[in-house]
LOMITOR-310835 format. One record per residue (C-alpha): residue in three letters; z, x, y. Coordinates in steps of 0.05 Angstrom, whole numbers, padded with zeros to 5 digits, always signed. Each point is the difference from the previous one (the first is absolute). Layout:
// residues N
alaZXY...
END
This chain:
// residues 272
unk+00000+00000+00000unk+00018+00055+00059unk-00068+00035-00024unk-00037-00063+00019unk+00042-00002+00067unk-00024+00072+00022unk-00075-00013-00028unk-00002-00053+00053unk+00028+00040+00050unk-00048+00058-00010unk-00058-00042-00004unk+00015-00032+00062unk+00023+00064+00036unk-00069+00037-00024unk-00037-00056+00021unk+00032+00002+00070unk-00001+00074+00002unk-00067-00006-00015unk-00013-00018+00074unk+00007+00074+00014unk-00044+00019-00055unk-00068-00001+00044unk-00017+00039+00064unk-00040-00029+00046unk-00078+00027-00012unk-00007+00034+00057unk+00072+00047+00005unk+00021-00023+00071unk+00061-00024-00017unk+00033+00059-00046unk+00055+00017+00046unk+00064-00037-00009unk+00024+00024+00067unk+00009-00052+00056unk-00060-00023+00040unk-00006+00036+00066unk-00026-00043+00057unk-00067+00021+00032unk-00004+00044+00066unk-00043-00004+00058unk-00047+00057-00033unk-00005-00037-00061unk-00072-00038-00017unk-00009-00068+00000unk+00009-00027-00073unk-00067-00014-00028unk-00025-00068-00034unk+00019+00012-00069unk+00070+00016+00015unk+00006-00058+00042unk-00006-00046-00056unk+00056+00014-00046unk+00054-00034+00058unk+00041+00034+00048unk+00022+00072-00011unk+00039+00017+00055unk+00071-00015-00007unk+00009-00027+00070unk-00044-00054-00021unk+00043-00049-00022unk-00008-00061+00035unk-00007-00069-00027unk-00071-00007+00014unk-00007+00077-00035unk+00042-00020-00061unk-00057-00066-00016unk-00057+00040+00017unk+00027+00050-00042unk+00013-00055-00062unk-00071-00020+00014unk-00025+00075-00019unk+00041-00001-00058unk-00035-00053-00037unk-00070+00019+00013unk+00030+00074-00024unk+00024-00037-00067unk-00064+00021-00043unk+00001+00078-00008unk+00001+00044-00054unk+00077+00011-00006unk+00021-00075+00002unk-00043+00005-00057unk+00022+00043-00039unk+00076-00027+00014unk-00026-00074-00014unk-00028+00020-00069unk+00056+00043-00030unk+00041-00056+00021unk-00039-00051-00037unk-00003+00039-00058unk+00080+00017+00004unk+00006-00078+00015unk-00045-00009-00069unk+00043+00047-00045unk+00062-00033+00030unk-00020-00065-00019unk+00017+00016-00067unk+00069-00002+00009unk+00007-00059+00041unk+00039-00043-00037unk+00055+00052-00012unk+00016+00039+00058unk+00029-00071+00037unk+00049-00005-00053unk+00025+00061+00001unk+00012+00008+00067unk+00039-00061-00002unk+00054+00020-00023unk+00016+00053+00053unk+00047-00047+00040unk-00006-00005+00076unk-00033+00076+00005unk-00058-00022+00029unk+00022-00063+00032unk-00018+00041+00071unk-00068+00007-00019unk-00023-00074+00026unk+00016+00004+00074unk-00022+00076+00001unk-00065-00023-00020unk-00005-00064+00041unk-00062+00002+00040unk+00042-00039+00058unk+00060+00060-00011unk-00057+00046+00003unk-00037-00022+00063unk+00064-00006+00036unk+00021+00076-00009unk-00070+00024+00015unk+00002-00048+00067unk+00069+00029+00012unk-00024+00082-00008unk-00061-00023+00052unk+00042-00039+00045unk+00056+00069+00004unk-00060+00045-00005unk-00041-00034+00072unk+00068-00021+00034unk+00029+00064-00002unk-00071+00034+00009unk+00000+00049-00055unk-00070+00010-00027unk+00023+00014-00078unk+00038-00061-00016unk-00038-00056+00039unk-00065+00034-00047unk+00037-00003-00063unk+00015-00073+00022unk-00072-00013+00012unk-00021+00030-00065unk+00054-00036-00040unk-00023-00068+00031unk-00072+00016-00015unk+00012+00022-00067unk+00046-00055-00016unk-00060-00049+00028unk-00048+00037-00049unk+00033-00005-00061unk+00019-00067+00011unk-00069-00030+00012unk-00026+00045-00060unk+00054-00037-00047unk-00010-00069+00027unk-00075+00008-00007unk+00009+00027-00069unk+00061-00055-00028unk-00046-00051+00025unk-00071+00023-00039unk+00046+00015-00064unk+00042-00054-00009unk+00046+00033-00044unk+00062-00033-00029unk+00067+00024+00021unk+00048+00014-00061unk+00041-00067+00024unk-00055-00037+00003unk-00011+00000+00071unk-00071+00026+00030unk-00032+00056+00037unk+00029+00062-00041unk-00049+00051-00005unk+00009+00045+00042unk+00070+00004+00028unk+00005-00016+00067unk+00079+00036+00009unk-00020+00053-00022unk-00078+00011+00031unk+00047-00008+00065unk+00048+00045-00018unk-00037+00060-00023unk-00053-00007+00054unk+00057+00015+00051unk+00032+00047-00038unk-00063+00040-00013unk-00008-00009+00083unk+00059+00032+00007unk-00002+00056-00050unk-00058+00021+00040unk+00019-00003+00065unk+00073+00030-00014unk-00017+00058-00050unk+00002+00011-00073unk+00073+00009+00000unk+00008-00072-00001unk-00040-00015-00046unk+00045-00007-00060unk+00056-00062+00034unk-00058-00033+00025unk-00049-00017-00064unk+00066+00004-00042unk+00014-00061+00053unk-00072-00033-00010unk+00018+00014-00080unk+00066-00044+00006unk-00035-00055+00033unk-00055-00003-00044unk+00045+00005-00061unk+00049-00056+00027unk-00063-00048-00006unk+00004+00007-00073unk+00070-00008-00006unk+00002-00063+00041unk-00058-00020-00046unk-00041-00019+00061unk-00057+00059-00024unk-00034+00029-00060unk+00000+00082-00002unk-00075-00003+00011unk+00014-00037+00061unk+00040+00057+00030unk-00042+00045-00023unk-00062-00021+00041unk+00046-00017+00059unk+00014+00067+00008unk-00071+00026-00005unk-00008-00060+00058unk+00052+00039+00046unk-00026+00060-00013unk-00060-00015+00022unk+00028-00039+00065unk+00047+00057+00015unk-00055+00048-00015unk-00057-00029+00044unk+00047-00010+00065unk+00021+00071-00008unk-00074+00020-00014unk+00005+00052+00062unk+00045+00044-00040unk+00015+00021-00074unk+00052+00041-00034unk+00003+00074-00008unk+00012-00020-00072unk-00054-00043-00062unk+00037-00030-00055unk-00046-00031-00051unk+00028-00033-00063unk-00032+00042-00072unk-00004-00028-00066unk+00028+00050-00047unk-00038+00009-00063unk+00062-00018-00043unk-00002-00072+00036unk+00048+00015+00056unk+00000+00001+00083unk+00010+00058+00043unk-00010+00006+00071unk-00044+00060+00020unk+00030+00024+00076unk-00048+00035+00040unk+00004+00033+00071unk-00059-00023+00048unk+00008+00040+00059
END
């Protein structure tokens, strides 16, 4: 039983992680330091990079943070959303083998995860993005009122990629309820968390998808989810936390290996 609990968790972390897996093609964001606002001698940004949103960190107003959400669906199709969207399909498929046993199990953990719910609540969500922005523009510090932006953004994404998705699927939830596949809590979830991984620095990489891990694993226990659920909910954040953070990856790959004895490892590579 506690092997399936950490075979969920490292699913979902890899598939999170995976998020930091693919540079952008053309190398211009490999430096994790801080942005660094334009001088006067600087040239004017040219057309293509004026149509991934804004990049300056001063830009964070409200019309900047829709325009901005705008960008970030017509960047949806690319190459590494790709990739991310079919490993997690075909984690989602081996998952769904065990779909009628992980619930069970977990159920009989107690109130562990009974925290897991609100964390993941889109509406619990929203409100500490909102709150981040709010702090970050009122105060008129640059850093948090982007991370605000990009949590709002990302939150939006992944969101509207679930919806869309529980509403063309149509799949049964394990109390008989509708719209289960994929999870919404935890598409949310690792979607910020993946935002701010990137933003922040690797160091916090480990609390914050062991955070998107909990809520994802608290769906099962409160039976509201199937494990392939989850599992495709996280590729969904990914890819929402992934595309608003587009202008910037991490010095580090991980990519999740099948071993030739049947097993997962998770080959760590430095980028830059």
């Amino acid at each position: 039983m506690a092997i399936r609990w950490v075979f969920t968790a490292l699913v979902l972390w890899s598939h999170a992680l995976s998020a930091h897996a693919f540079p952008v093609p053309d190398g211009s964001c490999a430096s994790s330091d801080p942005p660094v606002l334009e001088t006067s001698n600087a040239r004017a940004p040219t057309a293509s990079t004026s149509q991934t949103g804004p990049q300056d960190p001063s830009e964070t107003g409200v019309r900047a943070l829709f325009v901005g959400l705008g960008h970030d669906f017509v960047a949806l199709p690319s190459v590494p959303n790709a990739w991310i969207a079919g490993i997690g399909a075909t984690a989602a498929l081996a998952a769904h083998q065990a779909d009628g046993s992980v619930n069970g199990d977990l159920q009989h953990t107690g109130d562990f995860f009974q925290a897991g719910d609100p964390i993941g609540n889109a509406g619990v969500q929203l409100a500490g993005a909102t709150a981040v922005y709010v702090v970050g523009r009122w105060t008129h510090s640059p850093r948090p009122a982007r991370i605000g932006m990009d949590l709002l953004r990302a939150q939006a994404l992944a969101g509207s990629m679930s919806l869309a998705i529980k509403v063309s699927v149509q799949r049964e939830r394990p109390d008989g309820r509708n719209f289960s596949f994929p999870s919404g809590h935890t598409a949310v979830t690792v979607a910020s968390m993946t935002v701010l991984c990137r933003r922040l620095g690797w160091a916090w990489a480990l609390p914050l998808y062991g955070t998107g891990a909990y809520v994802a694993m608290s769906r099962l226990h409160d039976n509201q989810h199937w494990l392939s659920d989850v599992v495709f909910g996280a590729a969904v954040g990914g890819i929402a936390g992934r595309t608003v953070t587009r202008d910037r990856h991490s010095r580090y790959a991980l990519v999740p290996v099948y071993t030739p004895a049947r097993g997962i490892a998770v080959l760590v590579t430095r980028t830059s």
